[in-house]
C-alpha positions as a Markdown table, in Angstrom:
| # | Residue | x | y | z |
|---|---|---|---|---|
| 1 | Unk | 24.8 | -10.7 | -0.3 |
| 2 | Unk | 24.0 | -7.3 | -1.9 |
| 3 | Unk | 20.4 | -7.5 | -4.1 |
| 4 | Unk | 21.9 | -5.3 | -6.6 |
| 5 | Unk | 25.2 | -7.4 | -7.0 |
| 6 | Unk | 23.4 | -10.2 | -7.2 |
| 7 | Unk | 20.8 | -8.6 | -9.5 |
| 8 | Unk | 23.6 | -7.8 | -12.3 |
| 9 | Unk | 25.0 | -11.7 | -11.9 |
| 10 | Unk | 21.8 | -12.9 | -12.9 |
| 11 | Unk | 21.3 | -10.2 | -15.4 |
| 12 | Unk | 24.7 | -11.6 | -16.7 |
| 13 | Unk | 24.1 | -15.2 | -17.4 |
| 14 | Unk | 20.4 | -14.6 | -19.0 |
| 15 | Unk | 22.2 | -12.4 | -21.3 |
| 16 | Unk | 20.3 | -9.2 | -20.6 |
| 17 | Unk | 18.6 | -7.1 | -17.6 |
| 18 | Unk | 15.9 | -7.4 | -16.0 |
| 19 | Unk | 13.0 | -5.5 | -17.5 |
| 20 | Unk | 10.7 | -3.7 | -15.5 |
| 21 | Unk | 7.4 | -2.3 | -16.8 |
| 22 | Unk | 6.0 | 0.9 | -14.9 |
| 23 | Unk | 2.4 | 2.1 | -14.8 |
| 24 | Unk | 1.8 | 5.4 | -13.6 |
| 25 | Unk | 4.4 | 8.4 | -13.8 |
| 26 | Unk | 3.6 | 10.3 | -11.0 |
| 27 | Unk | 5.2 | 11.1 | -7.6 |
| 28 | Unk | 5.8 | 7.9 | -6.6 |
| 29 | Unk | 6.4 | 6.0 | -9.8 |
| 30 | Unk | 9.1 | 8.9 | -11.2 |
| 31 | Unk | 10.3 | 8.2 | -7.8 |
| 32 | Unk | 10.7 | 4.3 | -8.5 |
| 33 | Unk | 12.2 | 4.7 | -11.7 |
| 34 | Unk | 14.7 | 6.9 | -10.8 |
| 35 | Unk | 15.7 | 4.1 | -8.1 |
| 36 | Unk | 15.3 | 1.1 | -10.3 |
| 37 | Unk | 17.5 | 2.1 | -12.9 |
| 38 | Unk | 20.3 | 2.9 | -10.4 |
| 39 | Unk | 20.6 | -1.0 | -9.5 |
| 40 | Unk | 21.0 | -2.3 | -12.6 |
| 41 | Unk | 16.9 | -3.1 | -13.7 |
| 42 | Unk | 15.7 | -2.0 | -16.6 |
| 43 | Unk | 12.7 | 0.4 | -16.9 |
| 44 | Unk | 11.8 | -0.7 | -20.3 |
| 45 | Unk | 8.2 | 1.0 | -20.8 |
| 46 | Unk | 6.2 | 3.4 | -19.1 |
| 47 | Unk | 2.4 | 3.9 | -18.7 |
| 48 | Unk | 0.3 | 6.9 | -18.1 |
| 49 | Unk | -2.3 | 8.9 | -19.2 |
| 50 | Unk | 0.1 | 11.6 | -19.9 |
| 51 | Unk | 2.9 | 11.4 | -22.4 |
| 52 | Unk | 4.9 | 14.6 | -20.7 |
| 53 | Unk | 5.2 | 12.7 | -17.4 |
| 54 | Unk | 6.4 | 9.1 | -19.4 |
| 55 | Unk | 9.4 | 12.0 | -21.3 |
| 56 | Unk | 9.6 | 13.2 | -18.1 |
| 57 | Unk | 10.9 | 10.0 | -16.2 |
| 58 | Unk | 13.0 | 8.9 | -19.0 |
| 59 | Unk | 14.7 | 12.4 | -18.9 |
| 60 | Unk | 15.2 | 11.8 | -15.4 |
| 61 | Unk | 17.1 | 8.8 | -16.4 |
| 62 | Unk | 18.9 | 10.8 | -19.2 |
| 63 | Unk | 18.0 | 8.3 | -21.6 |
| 64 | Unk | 16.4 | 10.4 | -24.6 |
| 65 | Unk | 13.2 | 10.6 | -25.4 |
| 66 | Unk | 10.5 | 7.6 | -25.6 |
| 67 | Unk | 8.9 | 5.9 | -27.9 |
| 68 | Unk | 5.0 | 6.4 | -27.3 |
| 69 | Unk | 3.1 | 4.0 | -28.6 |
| 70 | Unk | -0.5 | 2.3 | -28.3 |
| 71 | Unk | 0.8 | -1.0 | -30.3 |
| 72 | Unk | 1.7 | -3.9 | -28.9 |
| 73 | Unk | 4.2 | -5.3 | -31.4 |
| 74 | Unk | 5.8 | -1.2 | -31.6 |
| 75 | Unk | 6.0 | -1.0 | -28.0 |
| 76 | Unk | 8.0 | -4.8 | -27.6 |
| 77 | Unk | 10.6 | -3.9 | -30.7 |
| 78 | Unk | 11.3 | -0.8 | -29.1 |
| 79 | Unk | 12.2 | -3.0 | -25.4 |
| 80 | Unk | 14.0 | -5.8 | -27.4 |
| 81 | Unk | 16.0 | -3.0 | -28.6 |
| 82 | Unk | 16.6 | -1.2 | -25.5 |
| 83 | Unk | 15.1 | 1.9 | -26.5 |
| 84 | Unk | 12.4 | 3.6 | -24.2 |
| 85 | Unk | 9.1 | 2.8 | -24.7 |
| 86 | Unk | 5.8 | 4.1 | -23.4 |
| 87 | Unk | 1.9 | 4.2 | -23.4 |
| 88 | Unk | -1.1 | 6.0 | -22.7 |
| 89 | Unk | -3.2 | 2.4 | -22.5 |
| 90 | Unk | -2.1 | 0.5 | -19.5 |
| 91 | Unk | -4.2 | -2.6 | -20.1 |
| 92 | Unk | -1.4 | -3.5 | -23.3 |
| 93 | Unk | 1.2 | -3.7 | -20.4 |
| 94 | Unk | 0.3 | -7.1 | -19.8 |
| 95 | Unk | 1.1 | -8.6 | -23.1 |
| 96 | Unk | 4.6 | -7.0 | -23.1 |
| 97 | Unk | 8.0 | -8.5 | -23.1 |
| 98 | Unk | 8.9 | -7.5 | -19.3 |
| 99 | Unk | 9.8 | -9.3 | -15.9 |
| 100 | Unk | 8.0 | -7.5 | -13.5 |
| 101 | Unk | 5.0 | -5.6 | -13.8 |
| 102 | Unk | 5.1 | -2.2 | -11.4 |
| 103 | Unk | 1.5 | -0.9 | -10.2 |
| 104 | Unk | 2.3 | 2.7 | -9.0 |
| 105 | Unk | -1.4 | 5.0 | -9.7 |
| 106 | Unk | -2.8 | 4.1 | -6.4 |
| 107 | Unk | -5.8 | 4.6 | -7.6 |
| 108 | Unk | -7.7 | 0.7 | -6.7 |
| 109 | Unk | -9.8 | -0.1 | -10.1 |
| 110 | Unk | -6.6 | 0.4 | -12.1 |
| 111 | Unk | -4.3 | -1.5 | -9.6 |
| 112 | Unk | -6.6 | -4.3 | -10.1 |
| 113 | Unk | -6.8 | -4.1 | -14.0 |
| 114 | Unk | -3.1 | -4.3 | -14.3 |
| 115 | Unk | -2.4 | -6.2 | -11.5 |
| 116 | Unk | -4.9 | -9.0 | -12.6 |
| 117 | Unk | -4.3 | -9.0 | -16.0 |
| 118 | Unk | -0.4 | -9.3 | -15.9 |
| 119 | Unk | -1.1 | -12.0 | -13.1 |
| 120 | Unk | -2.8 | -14.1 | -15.7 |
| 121 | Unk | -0.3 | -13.4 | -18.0 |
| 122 | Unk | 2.6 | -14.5 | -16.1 |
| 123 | Unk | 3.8 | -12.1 | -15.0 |
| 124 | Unk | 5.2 | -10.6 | -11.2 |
| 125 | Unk | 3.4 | -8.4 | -10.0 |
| 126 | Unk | 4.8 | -5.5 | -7.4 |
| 127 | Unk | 2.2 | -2.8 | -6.4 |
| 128 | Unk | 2.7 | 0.4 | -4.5 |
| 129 | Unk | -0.8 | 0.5 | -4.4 |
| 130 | Unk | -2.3 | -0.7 | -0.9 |
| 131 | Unk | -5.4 | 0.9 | -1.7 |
| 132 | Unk | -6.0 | -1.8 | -4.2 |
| 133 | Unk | -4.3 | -4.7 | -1.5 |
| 134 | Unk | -6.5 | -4.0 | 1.2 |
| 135 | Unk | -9.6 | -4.8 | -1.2 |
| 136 | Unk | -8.6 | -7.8 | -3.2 |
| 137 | Unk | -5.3 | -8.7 | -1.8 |
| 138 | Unk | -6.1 | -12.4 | -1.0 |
| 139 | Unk | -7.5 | -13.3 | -4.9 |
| 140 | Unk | -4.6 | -11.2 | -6.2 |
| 141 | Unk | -2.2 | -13.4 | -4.5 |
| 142 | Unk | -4.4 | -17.0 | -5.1 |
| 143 | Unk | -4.2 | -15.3 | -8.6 |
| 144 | Unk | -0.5 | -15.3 | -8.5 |
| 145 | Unk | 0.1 | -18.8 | -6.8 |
| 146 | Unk | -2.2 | -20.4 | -9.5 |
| 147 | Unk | 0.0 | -18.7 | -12.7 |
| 148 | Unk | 3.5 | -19.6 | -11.1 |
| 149 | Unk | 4.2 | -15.9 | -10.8 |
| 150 | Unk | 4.7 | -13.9 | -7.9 |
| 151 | Unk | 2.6 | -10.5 | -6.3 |
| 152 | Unk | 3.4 | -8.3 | -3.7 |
| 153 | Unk | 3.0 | -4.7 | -1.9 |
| 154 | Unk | 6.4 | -2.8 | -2.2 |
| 155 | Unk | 9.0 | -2.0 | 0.1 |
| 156 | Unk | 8.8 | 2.0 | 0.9 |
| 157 | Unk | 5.5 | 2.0 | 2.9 |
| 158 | Unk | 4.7 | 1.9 | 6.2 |
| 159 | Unk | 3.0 | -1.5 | 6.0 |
| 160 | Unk | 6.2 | -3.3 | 4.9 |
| 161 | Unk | 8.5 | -1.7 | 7.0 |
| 162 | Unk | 6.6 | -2.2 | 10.1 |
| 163 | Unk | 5.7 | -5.8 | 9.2 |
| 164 | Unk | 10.1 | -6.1 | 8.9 |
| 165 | Unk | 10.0 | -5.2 | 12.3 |
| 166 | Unk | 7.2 | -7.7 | 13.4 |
| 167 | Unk | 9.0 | -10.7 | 11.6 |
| 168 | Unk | 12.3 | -9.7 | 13.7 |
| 169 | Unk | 10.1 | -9.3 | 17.1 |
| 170 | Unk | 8.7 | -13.0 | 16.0 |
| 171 | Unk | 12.0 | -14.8 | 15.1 |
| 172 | Unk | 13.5 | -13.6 | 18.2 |
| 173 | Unk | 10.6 | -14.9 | 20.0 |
| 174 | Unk | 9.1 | -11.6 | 21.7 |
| 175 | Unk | 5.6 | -11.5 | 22.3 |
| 176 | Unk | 3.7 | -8.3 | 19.9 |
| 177 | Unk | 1.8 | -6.3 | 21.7 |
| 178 | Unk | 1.2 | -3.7 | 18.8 |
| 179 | Unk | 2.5 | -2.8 | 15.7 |
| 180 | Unk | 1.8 | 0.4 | 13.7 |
| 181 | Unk | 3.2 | 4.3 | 12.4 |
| 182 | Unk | 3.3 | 7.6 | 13.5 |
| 183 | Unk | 0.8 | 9.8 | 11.2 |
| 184 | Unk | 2.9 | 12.2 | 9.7 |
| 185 | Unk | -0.1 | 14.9 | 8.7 |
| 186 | Unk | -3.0 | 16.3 | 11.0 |
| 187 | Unk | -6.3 | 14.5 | 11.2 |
| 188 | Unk | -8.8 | 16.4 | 9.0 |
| 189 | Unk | -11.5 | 14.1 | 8.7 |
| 190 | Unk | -13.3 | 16.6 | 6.4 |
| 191 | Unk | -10.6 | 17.7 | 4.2 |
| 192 | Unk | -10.5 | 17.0 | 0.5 |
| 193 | Unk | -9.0 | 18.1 | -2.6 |
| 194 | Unk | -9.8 | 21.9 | -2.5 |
| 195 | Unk | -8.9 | 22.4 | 1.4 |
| 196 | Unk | -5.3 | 20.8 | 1.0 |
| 197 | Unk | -4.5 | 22.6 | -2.1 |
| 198 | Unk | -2.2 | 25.5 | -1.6 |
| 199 | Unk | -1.0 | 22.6 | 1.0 |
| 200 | Unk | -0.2 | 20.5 | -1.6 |
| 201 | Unk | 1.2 | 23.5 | -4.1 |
| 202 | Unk | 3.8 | 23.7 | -1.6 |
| 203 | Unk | 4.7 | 20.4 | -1.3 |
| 204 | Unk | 4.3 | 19.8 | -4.8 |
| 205 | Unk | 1.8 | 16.9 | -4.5 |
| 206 | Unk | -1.5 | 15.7 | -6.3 |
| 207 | Unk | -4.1 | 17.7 | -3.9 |
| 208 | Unk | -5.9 | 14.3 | -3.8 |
| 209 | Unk | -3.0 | 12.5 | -2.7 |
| 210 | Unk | -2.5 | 14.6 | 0.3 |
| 211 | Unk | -6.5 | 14.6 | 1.4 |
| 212 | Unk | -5.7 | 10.9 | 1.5 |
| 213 | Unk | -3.1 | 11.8 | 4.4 |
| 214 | Unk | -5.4 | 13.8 | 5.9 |
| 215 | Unk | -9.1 | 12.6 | 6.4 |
| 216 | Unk | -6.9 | 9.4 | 7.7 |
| 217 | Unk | -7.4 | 7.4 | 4.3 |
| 218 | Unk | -3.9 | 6.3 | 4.1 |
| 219 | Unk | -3.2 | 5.6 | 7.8 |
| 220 | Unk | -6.1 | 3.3 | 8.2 |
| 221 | Unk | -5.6 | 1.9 | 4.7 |
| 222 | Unk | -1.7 | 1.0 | 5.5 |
| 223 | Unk | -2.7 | -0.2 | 8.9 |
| 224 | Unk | -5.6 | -2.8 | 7.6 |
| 225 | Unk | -2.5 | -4.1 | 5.1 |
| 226 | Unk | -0.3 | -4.4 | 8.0 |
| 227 | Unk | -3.3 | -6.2 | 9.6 |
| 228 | Unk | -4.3 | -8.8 | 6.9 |
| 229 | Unk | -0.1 | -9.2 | 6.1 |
| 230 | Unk | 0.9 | -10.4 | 10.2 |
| 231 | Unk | -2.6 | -11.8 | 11.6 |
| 232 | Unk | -2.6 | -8.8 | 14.1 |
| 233 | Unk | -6.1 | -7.6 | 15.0 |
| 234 | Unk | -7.6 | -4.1 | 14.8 |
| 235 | Unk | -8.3 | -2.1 | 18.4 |
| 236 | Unk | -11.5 | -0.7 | 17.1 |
| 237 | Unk | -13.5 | 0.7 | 14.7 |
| 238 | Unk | -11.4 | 3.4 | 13.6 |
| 239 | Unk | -8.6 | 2.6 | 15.7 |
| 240 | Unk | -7.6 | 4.8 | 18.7 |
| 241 | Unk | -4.6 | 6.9 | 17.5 |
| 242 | Unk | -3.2 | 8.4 | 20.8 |
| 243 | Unk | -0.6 | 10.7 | 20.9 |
| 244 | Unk | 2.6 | 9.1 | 21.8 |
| 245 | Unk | 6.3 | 10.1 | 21.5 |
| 246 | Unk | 9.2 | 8.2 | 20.5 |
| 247 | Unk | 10.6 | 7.7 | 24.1 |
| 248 | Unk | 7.0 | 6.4 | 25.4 |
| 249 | Unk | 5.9 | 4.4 | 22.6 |
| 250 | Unk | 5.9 | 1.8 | 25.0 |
| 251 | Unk | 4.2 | 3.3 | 28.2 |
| 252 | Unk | 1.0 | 4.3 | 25.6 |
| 253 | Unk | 0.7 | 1.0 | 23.9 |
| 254 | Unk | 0.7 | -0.5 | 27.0 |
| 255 | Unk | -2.4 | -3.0 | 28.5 |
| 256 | Unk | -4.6 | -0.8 | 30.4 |
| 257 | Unk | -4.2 | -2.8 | 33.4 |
| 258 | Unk | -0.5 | -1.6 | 33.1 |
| 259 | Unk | -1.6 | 2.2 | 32.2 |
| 260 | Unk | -1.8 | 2.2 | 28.2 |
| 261 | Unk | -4.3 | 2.1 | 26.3 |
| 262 | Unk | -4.7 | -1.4 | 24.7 |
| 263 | Unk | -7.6 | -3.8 | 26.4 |
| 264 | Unk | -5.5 | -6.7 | 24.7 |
| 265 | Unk | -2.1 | -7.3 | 22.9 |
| 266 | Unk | -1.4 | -8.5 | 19.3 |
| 267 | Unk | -3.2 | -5.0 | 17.5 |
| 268 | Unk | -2.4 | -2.8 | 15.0 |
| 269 | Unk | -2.8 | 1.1 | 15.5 |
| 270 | Unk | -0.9 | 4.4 | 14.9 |
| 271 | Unk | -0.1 | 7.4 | 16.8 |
| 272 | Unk | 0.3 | 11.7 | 16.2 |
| 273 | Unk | 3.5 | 13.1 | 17.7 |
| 274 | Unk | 6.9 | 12.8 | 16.7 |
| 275 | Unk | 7.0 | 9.0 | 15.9 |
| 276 | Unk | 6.1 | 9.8 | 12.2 |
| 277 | Unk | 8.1 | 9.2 | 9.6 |
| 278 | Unk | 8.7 | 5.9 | 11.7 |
| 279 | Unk | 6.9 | 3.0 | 12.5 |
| 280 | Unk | 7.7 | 0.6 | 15.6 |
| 281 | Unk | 7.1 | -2.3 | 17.2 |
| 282 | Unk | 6.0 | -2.7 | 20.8 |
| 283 | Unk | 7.1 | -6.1 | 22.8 |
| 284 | Unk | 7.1 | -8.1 | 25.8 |
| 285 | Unk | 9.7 | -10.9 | 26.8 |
| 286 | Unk | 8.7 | -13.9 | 29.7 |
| 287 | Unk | 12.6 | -13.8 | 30.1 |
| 288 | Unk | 13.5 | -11.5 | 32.8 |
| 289 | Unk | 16.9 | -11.6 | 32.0 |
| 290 | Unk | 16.3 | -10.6 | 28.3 |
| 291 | Unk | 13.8 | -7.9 | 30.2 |
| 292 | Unk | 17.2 | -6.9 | 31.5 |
| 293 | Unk | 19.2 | -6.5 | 28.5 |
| 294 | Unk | 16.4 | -4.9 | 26.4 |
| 295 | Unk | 16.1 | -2.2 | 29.7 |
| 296 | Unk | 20.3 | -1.9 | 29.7 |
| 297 | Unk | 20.1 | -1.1 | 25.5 |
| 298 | Unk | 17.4 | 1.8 | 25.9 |
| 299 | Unk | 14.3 | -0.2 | 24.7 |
| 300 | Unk | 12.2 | 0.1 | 27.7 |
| 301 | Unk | 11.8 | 0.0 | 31.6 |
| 302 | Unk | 10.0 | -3.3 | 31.2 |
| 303 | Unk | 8.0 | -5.3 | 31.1 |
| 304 | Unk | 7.0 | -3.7 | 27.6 |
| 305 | Unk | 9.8 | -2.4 | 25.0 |
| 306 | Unk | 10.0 | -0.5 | 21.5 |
| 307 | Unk | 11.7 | -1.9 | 18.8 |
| 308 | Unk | 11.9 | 1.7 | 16.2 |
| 309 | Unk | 12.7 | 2.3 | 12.6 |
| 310 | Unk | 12.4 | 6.6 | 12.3 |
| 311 | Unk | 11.7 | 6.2 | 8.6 |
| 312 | Unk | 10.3 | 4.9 | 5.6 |
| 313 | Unk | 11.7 | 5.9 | 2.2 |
| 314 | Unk | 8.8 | 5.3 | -0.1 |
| 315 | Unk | 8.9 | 5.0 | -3.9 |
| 316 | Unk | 13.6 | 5.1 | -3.1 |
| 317 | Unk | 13.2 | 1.8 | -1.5 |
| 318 | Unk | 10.5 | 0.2 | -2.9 |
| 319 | Unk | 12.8 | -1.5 | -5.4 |
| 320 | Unk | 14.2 | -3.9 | -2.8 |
| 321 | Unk | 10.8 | -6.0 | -3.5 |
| 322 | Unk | 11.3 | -6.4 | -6.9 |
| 323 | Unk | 15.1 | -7.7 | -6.3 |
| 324 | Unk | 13.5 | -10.2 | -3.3 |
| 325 | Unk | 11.0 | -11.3 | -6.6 |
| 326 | Unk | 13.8 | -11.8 | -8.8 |
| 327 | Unk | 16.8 | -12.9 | -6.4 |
| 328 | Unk | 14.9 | -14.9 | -3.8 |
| 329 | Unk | 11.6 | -15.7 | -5.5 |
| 330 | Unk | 9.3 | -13.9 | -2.7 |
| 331 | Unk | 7.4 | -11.2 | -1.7 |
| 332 | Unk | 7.8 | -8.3 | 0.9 |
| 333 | Unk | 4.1 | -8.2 | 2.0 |
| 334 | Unk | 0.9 | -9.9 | 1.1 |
| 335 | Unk | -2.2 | -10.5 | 2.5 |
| 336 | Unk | -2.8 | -13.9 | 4.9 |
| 337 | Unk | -6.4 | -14.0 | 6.7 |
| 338 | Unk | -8.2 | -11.1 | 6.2 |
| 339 | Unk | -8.6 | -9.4 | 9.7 |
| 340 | Unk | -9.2 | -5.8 | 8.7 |
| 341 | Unk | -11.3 | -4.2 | 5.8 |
| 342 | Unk | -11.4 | -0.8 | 5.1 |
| 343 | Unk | -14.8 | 1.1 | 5.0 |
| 344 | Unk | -15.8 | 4.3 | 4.0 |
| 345 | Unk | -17.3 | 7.3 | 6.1 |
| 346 | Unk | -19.1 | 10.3 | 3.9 |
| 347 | Unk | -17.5 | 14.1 | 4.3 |
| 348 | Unk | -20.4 | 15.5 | 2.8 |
| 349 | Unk | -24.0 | 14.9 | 1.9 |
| 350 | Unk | -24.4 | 13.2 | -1.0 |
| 351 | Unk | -27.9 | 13.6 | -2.5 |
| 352 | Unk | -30.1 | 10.4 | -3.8 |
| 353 | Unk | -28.5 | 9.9 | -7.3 |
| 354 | Unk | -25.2 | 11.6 | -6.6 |
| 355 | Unk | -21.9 | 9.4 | -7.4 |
| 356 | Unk | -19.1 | 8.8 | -5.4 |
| 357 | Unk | -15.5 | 10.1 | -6.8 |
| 358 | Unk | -12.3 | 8.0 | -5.3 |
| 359 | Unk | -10.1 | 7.9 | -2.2 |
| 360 | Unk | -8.7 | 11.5 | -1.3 |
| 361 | Unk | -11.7 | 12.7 | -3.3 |
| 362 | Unk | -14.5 | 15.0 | -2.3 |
| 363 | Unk | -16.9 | 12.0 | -0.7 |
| 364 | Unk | -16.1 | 9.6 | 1.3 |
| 365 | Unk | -12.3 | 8.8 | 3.6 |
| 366 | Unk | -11.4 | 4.9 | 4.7 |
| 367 | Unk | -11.7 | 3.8 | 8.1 |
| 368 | Unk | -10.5 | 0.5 | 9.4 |
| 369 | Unk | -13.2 | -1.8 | 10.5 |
| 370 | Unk | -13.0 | -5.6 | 12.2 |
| 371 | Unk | -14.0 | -7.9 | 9.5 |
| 372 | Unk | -16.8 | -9.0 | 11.0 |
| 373 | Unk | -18.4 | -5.7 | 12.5 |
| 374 | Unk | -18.3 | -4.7 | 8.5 |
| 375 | Unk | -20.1 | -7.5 | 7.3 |
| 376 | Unk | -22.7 | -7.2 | 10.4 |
| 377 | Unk | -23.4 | -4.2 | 9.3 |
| 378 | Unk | -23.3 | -4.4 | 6.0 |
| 379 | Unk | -20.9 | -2.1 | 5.1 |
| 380 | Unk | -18.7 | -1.5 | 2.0 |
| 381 | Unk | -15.2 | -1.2 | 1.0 |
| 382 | Unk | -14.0 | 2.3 | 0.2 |
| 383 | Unk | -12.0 | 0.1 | -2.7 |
| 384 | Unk | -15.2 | -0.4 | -4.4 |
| 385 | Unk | -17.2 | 3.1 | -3.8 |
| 386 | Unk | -15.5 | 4.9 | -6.7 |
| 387 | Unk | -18.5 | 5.4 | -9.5 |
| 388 | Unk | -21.2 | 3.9 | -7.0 |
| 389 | Unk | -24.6 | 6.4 | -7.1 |
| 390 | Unk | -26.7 | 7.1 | -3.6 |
| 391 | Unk | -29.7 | 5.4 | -3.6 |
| 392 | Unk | -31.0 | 7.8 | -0.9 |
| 393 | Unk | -30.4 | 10.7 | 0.8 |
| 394 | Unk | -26.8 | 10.0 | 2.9 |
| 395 | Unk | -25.8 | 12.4 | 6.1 |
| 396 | Unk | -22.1 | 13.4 | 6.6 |
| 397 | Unk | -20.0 | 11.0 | 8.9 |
| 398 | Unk | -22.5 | 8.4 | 7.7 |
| 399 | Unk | -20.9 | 4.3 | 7.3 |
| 400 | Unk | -22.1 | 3.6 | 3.9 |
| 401 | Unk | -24.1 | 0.2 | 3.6 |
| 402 | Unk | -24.7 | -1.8 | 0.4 |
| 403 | Unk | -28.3 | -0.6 | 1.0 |
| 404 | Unk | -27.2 | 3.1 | 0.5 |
| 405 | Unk | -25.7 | 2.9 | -3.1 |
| 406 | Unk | -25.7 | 1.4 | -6.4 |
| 407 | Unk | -22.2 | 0.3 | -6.9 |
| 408 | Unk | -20.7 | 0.0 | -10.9 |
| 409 | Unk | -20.7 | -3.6 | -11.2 |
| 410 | Unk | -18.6 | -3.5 | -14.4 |
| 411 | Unk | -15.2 | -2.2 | -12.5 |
| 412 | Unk | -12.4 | -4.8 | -12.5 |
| 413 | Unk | -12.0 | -4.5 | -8.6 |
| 414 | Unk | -15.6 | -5.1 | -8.1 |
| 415 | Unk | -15.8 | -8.9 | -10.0 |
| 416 | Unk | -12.7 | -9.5 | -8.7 |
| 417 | Unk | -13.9 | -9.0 | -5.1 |
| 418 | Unk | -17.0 | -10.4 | -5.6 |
| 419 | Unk | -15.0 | -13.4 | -6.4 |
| 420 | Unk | -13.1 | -13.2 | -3.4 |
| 421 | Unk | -15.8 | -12.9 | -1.0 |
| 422 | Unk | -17.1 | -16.2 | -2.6 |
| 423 | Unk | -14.2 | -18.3 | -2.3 |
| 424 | Unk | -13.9 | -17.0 | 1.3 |
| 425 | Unk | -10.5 | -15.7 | 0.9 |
């Protein structure tokens, strides 16, 4: 079955097609509109903050300028008709006449605004937006399961693809010894917004996008998803990140007892070298004649092997998870048992009273953390810093504790995690 045959059958007998609402117009969600449309799904309104980069999308789609609107009613004539529709005020997105809600900003307080409000509303829910998952994933989905609608992380990432490659090590029944990416930037653990910039002018990326990639944000935020999605623990504070190569994936994510670097199997972790764009899987088989096959088809000398995808196509594939919502009525990642959170490590001093900006800001980078060792000491989720104010004085490469700032209660992502840590999700 092809999704996007399949997609314009159903489209067919409803009448009309699927309608897809898009928030945030920037790298990746021009990226996933330009996609979408090519399969057949509408992308029937836009929102962002600014009205060139809605024109701009549509233009990519040659279909004529939008109508920009901050009215509800306006915005739904101008879908029923088919005409393009956009807004500067994401929170109306929820009351709109669309299938599937698309969470692109990565930004976590406005992932969980749109995500939760278009949840209640009954409405899917697709995110490229793991900084928001990793945070309040599990209430999200509850959230989802008690509306009759469905919510997931997007294809495109590193996090789905490399949990596609853990579901085929499973149903083949290989053991997983790891599962994780190749980093594709250098580690900077300092860098921010002004350090990556002519980086960033070159590449023709948000600055604060790429200082995600580099103080590690990203990586350790896709690898806690990957984490909470499969039941696969984390290494260590931080995880190790060796280098590796594509050819001995498998010798460095190895036991140590059999020369890698793993004291036990069944982890998450990623690696520098030329694995990147890629993410793999690393297995072991009790059958030696499988162990024989998988060393005949250039996996591995045994007794560990590499199972290897060398890319990820980000926003261009992402789409697949909305055709899996609509076709097959599920989701390409979510998160189970929490077994990973993601806390946040200061690049600078931040003075008593000082706030905190967000991830691939100026103040703080994510760092994966066992569950437990965060809530032994007390630590908080980079998801929830953004707007919190230093109670005291806080050193660079400081953990920052609950006792070290005032967070802002009033965000979205905060009540909803507060709720989540209550139900125990």
């Amino acid at each position: 079955m092809l999704y996007r045959d399949e997609i314009k059958r159903l489209a067919k007998a409803q009448g009309r097609e699927f309608r897809i609402a898009l928030v945030g117009a920037g790298q990746m969600g021009r990226g996933f509109a330009s996609q979408t449309h090519r399969m057949g799904i509408s992308v029937a309104v836009i929102a962002d903050i600014d009205p060139a980069r809605i024109q701009q999308a549509y233009a990519d789609l040659r279909l004529g300028e939008a109508v920009i609107s901050d009215d509800v009613d306006t915005l739904n004539k101008a879908i029923e008709s088919g005409k393009p529709a956009g807004t500067t005020n994401a929170e109306l997105i929820a009351h709109l006449n669309v299938d599937v809600v698309v969470e692109a900003t990565g930004v976590p307080e406005i992932g969980a605004k749109v995500a939760y409000n278009s949840l209640v509303n009954k409405k899917h829910v697709a995110v490229l937006n793991v900084e928001c998952d990793v945070t309040i994933g599990p209430i999200l989905r509850k959230t989802a399961e008690n509306n009759g609608v469905i919510y997931s992380v997007c294809h495109g990432d590193e996090p789905v693809e490399a949990k596609e490659l853990v579901d085929f090590a499973l149903d083949l029944s290989f053991e997983v010894v790891c599962a994780g990416k190749g980093k594709n930037n250098p580690f900077e653990p300092l860098s921010n917004p002004d350090t990556v910039s002519e980086r960033a002018k070159a590449k023709h990326m948000n600055p604060k996008m790429l200082a995600s990639f580099t103080d590690g944000s990203k990586t350790m935020i896709e690898m806690a998803a990957l984490a909470n999605a499969t039941g696969l623990k984390l290494t260590q504070r931080g995880m190790i990140g060796p280098a590796a190569t594509v050819k001995t994936l498998q010798d460095v994510f190895a036991l140590k007892a059999d020369g890698g670097v793993l004291d036990e199997p069944g982890v998450v972790e990623y690696c520098t070298g030329d694995v990147a764009p890629g993410v793999f899987v690393v297995v072991r088989t009790d059958s030696p004649y499988v162990a024989e096959e998988m060393s005949y088809l250039s996996m591995g000398k045994g007794p560990y092997f590499t199972i290897y995808r060398p890319h990820h196509l980000a926003s261009v594939e992402a789409p697949l998870t909305i055709a899996k919502i609509l076709v097959d009525g599920r989701t390409s990642l979510v998160s189970g048992t929490r077994m990973t959170e993601v806390i946040a490590a200061t690049k600078k001093v931040h003075k008593s009273g000082e706030k905190f900006d967000g991830i691939g800001g100026f103040s703080a980078r994510g760092v994966t953390d066992k569950v437990a060792d965060a809530l032994k000491d007390n630590l908080v989720p980079i998801g929830i810093l953004q707007g919190a104010t230093a109670k005291r004085d806080i050193p660079t490469g400081a953990y920052v504790s609950y006792d070290d700032v005032e967070l802002d209660t009033n965000q979205t992502i905060y009540q909803l995690r507060k709720q989540q840590d209550a139900l125990g999700l």
